[in-house]
C-alpha positions as CSV (number, residue, x, y, z in Angstrom):
1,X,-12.9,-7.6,15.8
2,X,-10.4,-7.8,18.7
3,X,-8.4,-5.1,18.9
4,X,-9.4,-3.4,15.8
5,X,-8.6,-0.1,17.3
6,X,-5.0,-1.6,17.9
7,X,-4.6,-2.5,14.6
8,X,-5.7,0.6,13.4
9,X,-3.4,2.3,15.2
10,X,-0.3,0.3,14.1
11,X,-1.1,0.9,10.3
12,X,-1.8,5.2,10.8
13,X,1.9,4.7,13.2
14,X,3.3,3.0,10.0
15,X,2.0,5.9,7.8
16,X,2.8,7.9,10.4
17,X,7.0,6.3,9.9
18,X,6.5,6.9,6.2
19,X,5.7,10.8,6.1
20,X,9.0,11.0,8.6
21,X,10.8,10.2,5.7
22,X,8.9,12.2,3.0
23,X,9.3,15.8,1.9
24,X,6.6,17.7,3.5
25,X,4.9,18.3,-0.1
26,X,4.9,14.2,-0.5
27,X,3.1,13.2,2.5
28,X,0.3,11.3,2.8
29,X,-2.6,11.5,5.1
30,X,-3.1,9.6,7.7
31,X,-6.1,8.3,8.4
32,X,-8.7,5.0,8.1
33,X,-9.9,6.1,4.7
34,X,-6.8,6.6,3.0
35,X,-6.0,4.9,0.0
36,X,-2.7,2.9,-0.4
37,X,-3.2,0.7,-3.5
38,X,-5.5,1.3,-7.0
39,X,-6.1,4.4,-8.8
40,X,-6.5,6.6,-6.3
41,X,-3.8,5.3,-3.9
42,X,-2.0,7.7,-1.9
43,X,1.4,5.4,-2.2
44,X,3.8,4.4,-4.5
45,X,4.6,0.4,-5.1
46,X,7.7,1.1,-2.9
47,X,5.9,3.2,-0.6
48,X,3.4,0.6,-0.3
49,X,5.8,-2.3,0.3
50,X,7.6,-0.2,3.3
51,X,4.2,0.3,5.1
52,X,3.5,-3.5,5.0
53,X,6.7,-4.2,6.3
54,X,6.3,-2.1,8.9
55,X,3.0,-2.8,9.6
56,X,3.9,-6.9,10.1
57,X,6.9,-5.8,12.6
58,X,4.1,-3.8,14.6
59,X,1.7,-6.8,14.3
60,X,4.4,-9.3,15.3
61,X,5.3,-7.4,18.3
62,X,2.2,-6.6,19.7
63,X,0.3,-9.8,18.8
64,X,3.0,-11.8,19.5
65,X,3.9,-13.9,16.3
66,X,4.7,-13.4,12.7
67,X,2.2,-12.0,10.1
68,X,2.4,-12.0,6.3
69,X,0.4,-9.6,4.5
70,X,1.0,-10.1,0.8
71,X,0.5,-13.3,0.4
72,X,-1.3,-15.9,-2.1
73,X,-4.6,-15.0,0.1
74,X,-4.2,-11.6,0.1
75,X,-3.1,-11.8,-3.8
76,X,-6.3,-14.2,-4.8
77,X,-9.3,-12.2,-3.4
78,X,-11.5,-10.4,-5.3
79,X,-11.2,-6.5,-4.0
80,X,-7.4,-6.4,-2.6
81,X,-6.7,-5.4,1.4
82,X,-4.7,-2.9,0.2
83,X,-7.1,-0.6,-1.5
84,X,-7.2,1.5,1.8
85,X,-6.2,1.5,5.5
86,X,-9.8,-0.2,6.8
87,X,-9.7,-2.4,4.2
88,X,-6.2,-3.2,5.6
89,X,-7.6,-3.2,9.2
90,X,-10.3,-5.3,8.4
91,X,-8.1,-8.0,6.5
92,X,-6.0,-8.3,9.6
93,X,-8.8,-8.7,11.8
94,X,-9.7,-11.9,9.3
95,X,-6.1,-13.3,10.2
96,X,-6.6,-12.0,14.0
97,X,-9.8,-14.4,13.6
98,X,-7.9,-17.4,12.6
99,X,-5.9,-19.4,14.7
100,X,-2.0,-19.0,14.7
């Protein structure tokens, strides 16, 4: 994908913005295999919402125009985007794919 390693590195940064705001004891890691939603998950609902938020302001800025995460697509499939930071990375590469 095209600029997978950027994307990449705008999710970890919005991690990254999250654990700046977390007790030391509360942090999460940061890294591509992390989990964010499902039984295992690493975040909280609201911790989860804040990192997609952040993550579409970083997208929007570096890629130029608007991106919205959690919707009816992301919703609908099978095995959600959120169940970890690749799977994240990957789904915006999907959207990368398409055309604006």
């Amino acid at each position: 994908m095209a600029g997978e390693d950027e994307v990449l590195a705008i999710v970890l940064r919005a991690l990254e913005n999250l654990n700046e705001e977390l007790e030391a004891d509360q942090q999460v890691p940061v890294a591509a295999t992390t989990a964010l939603f499902g039984a295992d998950a690493e975040l909280d609902s609201l911790a989860l919402v804040s990192v997609i938020v952040d993550v579409e302001a970083g997208l929007a800025e570096r890629f130029g125009r608007p991106f919205s995460l959690m919707d009816d697509q992301a919703m609908e499939r099978e095995v959600s985007p959120f169940t970890s930071v690749q799977a994240l990375v990957d789904y915006i590469g999907e959207l990368l794919a398409k055309p604006a």
